[in-house]
N, C-alpha and C positions, 0 to 999 in steps of 0.2 A: 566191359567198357562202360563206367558209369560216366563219364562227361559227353553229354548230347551232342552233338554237330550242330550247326545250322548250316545251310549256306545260300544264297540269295538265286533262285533258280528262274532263269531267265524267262523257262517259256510260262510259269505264272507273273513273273514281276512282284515276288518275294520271299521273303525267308523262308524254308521251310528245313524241317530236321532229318538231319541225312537219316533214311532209314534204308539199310540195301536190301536187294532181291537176298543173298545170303546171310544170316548173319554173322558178324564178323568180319566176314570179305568185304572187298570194294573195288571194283570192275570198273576199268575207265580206259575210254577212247580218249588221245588227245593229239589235234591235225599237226601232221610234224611237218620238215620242209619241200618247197619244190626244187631239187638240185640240179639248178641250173646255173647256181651263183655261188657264192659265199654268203652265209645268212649274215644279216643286218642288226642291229642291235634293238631295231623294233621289232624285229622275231623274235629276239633272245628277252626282250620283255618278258612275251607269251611264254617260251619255255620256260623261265624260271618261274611264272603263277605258276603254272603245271605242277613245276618241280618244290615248291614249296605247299600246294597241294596235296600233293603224294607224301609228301616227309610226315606234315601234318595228320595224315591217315593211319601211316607205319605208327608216329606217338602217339596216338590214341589207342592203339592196340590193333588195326584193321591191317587183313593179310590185301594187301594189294596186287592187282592185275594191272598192267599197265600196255595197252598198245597204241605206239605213236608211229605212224604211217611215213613212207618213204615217198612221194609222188617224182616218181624218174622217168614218167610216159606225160605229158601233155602240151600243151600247142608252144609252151616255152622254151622247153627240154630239146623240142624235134626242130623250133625256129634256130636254136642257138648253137647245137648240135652241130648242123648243116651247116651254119655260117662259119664255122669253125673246121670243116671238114673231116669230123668224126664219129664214129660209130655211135648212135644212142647209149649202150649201155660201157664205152670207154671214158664218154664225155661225165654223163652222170656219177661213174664211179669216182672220179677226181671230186665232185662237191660234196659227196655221200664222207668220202675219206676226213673233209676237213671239218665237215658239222659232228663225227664223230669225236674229234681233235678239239673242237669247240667247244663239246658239252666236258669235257677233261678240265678245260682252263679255265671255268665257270663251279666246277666241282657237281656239275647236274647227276642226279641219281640216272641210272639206267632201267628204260624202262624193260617190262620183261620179252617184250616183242617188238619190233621194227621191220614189220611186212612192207616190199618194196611191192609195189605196182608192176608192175611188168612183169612178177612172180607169180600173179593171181589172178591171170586173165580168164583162167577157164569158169573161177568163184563169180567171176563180173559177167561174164557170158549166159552161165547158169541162172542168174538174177534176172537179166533181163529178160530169157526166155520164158521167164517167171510173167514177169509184167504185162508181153506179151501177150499170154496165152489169158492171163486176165484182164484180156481188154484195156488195159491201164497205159502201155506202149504201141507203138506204129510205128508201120518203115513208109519216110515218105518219097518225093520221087526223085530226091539226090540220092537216093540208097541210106541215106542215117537212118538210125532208129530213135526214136523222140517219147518223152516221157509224157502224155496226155494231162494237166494238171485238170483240163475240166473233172475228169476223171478222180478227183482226189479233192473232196468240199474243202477239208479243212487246208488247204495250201495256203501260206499266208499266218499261222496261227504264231510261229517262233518269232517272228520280226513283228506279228502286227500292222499288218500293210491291208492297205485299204483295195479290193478288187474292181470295184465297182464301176470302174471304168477302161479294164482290160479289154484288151482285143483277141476275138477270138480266131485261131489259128493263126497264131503269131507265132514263128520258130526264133529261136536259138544256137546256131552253132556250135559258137564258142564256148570253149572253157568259163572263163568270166564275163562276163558282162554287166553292161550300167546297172546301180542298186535300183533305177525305178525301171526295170525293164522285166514283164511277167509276160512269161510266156511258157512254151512248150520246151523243153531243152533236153539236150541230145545225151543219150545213155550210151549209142554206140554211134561211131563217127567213120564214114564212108571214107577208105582211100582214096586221094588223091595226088596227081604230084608233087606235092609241097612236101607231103610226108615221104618221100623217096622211100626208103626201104625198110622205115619204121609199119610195121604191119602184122595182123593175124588172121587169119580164117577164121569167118564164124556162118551160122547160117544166115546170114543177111549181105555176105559177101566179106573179100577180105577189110580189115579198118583196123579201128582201135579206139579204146573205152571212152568217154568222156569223163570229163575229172570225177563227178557228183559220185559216179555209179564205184569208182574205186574205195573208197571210202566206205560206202556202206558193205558194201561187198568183204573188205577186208576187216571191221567192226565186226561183222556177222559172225565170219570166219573163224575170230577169236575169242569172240565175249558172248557170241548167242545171237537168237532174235531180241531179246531185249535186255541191257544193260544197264548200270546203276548211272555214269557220270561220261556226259562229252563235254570237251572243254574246248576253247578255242579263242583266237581274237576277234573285238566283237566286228572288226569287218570280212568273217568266214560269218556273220548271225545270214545273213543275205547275199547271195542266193545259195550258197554251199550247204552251209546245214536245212535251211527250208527243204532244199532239193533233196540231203539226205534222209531228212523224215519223211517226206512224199511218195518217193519209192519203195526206202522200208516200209514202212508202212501200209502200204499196195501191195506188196507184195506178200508181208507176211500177214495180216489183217490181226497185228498187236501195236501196243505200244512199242518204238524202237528204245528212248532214250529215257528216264525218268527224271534226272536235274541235268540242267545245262546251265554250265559256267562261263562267261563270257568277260575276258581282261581287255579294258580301255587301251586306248593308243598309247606309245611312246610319244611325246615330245623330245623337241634339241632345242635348247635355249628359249624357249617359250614356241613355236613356231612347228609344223608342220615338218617331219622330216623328209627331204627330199634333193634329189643330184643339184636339179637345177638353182635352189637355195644353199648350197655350198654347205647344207649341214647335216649330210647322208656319211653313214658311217658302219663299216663291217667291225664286229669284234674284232677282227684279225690286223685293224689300223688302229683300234682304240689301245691293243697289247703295243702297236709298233710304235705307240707315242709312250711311252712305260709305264702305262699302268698294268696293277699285277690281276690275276682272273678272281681274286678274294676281294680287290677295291672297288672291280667291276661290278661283282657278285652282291657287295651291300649297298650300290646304287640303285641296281635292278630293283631289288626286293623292297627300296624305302618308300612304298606308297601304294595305297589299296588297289588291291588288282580291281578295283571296278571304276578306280578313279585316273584319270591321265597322270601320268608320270613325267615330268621332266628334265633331262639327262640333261647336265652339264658338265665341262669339266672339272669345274670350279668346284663340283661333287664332288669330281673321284679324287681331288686334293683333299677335299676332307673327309672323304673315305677314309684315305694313307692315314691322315694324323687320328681320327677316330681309332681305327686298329691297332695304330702302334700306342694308345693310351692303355688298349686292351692287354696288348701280347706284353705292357710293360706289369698290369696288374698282376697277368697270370705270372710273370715272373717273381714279383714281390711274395704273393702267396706262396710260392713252393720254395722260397729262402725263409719265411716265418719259422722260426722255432720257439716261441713261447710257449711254457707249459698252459696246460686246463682242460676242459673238456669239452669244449664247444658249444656248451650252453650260449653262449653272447650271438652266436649269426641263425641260432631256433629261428627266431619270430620275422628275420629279415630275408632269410631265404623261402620260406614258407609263405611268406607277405608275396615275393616274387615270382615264386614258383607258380602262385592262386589265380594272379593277375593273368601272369605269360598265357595259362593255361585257357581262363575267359576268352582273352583275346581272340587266340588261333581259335577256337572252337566257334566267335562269331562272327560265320563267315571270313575266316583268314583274316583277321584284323592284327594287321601285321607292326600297325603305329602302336596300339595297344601292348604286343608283347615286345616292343621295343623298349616303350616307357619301362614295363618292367625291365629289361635288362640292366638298362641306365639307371634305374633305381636301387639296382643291388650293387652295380659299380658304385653309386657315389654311399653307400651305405658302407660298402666295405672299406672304400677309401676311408672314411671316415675312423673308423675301427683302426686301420692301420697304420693314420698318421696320428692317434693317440695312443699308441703301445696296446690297444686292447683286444689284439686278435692270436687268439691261440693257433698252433700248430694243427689240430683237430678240427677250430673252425675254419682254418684256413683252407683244408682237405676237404670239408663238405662243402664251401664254395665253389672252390675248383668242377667236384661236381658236380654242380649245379650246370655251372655252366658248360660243362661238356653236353648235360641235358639240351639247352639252350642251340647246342650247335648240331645237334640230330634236326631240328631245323635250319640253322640260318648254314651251319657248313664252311664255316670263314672263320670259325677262331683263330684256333691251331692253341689250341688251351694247352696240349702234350708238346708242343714245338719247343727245340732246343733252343738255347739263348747263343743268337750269333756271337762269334769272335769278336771281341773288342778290339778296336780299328786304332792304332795307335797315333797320336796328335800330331806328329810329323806328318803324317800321311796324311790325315784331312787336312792339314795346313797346304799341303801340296796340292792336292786337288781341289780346293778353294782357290787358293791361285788361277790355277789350269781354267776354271771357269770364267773367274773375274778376267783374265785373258783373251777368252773367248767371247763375252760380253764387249769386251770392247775393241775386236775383231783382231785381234795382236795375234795373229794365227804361230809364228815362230816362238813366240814364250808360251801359247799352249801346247805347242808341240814339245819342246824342252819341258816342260811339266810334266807335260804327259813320259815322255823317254826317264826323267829321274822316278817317276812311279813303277815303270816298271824294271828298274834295276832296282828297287827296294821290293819288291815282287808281289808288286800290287797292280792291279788293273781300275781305270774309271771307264762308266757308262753315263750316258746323260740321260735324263730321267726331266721327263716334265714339271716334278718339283725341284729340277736341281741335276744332281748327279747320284751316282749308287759306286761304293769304293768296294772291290772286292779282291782274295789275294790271288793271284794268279797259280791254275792249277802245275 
């Protein structure tokens, strides 16, 4: 591997060159969902840094480890669980099913472990009895056991938060809580009736884990006492990861994590996404309004994971027409039959290829190898709307860009060129719309009915419509 990494690691507050505990390898924690819901498309932010993270690692050459955690045990899981009248682990399996189905419609690599929580309570047990036994944890006298931070000077060092005015033996219950709220918080969490029949025996009586302690527990598990990269959203920096390194830490008297990576917020329309603002939105409504998980996919990824990102729709419509400029180029290229030898695209793929490469390598500058892309589309366009691209260079392009999509995952560079839609039929289904625009519901329906005795089907698509022939 001669091109260096950088990446911007949080707990110094800056660049520094990925160098891993192995060489070669690259070991990486990254907090996956709580399934209690359908993920929102400001989680799917966070997984797609991850996931353009890791792609990133595999093209540099680095054998990657990847564990992204399942959290199906905590005060959300067991609140929602019950409101619903279902077993913890029937309820969970339903949102576990569809973030799997998620990461499919997005094209997100798989990581190579997805340790659930509730599978690895004896790892989380064994830890804390750890803690315990070094003085670091206490059971106090609701029966919790509680993570001592006096106990632990540098608490505070990942967020840089100021102590100096903490109070001392202040507990914590819950799973989350306020970001200016330091205190003691709970590693293992006493039964009570809330939790109905969510429970396990341990020696401090029956309970169940707190969020912090699952996490490092199942990190351990798979990557060791110390691993190369955690990643996360930057609002898991406080209290979640603090809480993670506190423990580990205490417990194993090493470094837990050596770079931490932390991706900025989602935006919706400029604005804070949220129910009560009416601009909250699951993957799973973004596909029901028609966009495809490849238009999704290149909104996600269009802006530095360290910078906020702002999802519009008005994006995923130029997502659509972005992509189909592309899937029309790769078509163009594999109709090319000029003779020569490809001398003519040497210096422009190479040009692109250099750049792409700088980019991803500082710190995922993902505007950076964009410009490259677009640089070698309108290079090649150029090439191809003056007769001067051979057959040869047209094939080293194409591979180029197949390179290109071992990151971004959204070409379809090999994609077949759909059936041409014959002019009757969009003239039909133009109709059908303009119909429907002007709510003449009977002549979209008669539109629609002559579509499909010509044995075609229409769908309505947020740009429009999608004509397709019926199977």
């Amino acid at each position: 591997m001669n091109t260096k990494i950088k990446f911007f690691n949080t707990m110094d507050r800056r660049l520094e060159e990925f160098r891993p505990i192995h060489p070669g390898e690259a070991r990486m924690y990254t907090c996956g969902p709580t399934v209690y819901n359908f993920a929102h498309i400001g989680n799917f932010r966070a997984y797609m840094f991850e996931d353009l993270l890791r792609r990133t690692l595999k093209y540099f050459g680095y054998k990657v480890t990847q564990v992204m955690n399942l959290t199906d045990v905590d005060d959300k899981t067991i609140r929602d669980s019950q409101a619903c009248g279902m077993k913890l682990d029937d309820f969970t399996a339903k949102y576990k099913k569809a973030f799997f189905e998620d990461l499919e419609t997005l094209n997100i690599e798989k990581a190579e472990v997805y340790p659930a929580a509730t599978e690895h309570i004896k790892e989380m047990i064994a830890l804390i009895k750890t803690l315990v036994e070094k003085g670091c944890a206490y059971q106090a006298e609701d029966n919790c056991v509680y993570f001592s931070i006096a106990k632990f000077p540098e608490y505070g060092r990942l967020a840089k938060i100021d102590f100096e005015n903490q109070r001392s033996g202040v507990r914590i219950k819950n799973d989350e809580y306020a970001k200016d709220a330091v205190a003691d918080f709970a590693l293992w969490k006493a039964w009570d009736e809330k939790d109905g029949d969510v429970y396990w025996e341990s020696p401090w009586g029956k309970g169940r884990p707190g969020w912090h302690i699952e996490c490092s527990a199942m990190a351990m598990r798979y990557l060791g006492k110390t691993f190369d990269i955690h990643t996360g959203g930057i609002d898991n920096m406080f209290p979640h990861h603090e809480d993670e390194i506190a423990q580990s830490e205490a417990a194993n008297g090493c470094t837990y994590v050596n770079y931490w990576l932390h991706c900025a917020h989602l935006m919706v329309d400029g604005d804070k996404m949220s129910k009560s603002a009416g601009n909250f939105y699951t993957l799973r409504e973004c596909v029901a309004k028609g966009y495809s998980g490849r238009e999704l996919r290149w909104v996600l990824l269009g802006a530095h994971y360290r910078k906020k990102l702002n999802f519009t729709f008005a994006a995923c419509d130029q997502a659509r027409a972005t992509l189909a400029k592309f899937d029309e180029l790769f078509s163009c290229l594999k109709e090319t039959a000029a003779t020569g030898n490809g001398s003519e695209v040497e210096e422009i793929v190479s040009r692109a290829k250099n750049a792409f490469d700088t980019g991803l390598a500082d710190d995922l500058n993902i505007s950076e190898a964009l410009a490259a892309v677009f640089g070698l589309q309108h290079d090649v366009t150029k090439l191809l709307n003056t007769g001067s691209l051979s057959k040869p260079g047209a094939e080293t392009v194409l591979a180029q860009f197949r390179k290109f999509d071992e990151i971004f995952g959204l070409f379809e560079v090999d994609a077949e060129k759909g059936e041409k839609i014959p002019p009757e039929v969009l003239e039909m289904a133009e109709k059908r719309r303009a119909a429907r625009a002007a709510k003449d519901w009977a002549a979209a329906d008669a539109m629609r009915d002559r579509l499909k005795e010509s044995g075609w089907t229409v769908e309505d698509a947020a740009d429009g419509f999608r004509v397709k022939r019926l199977d």
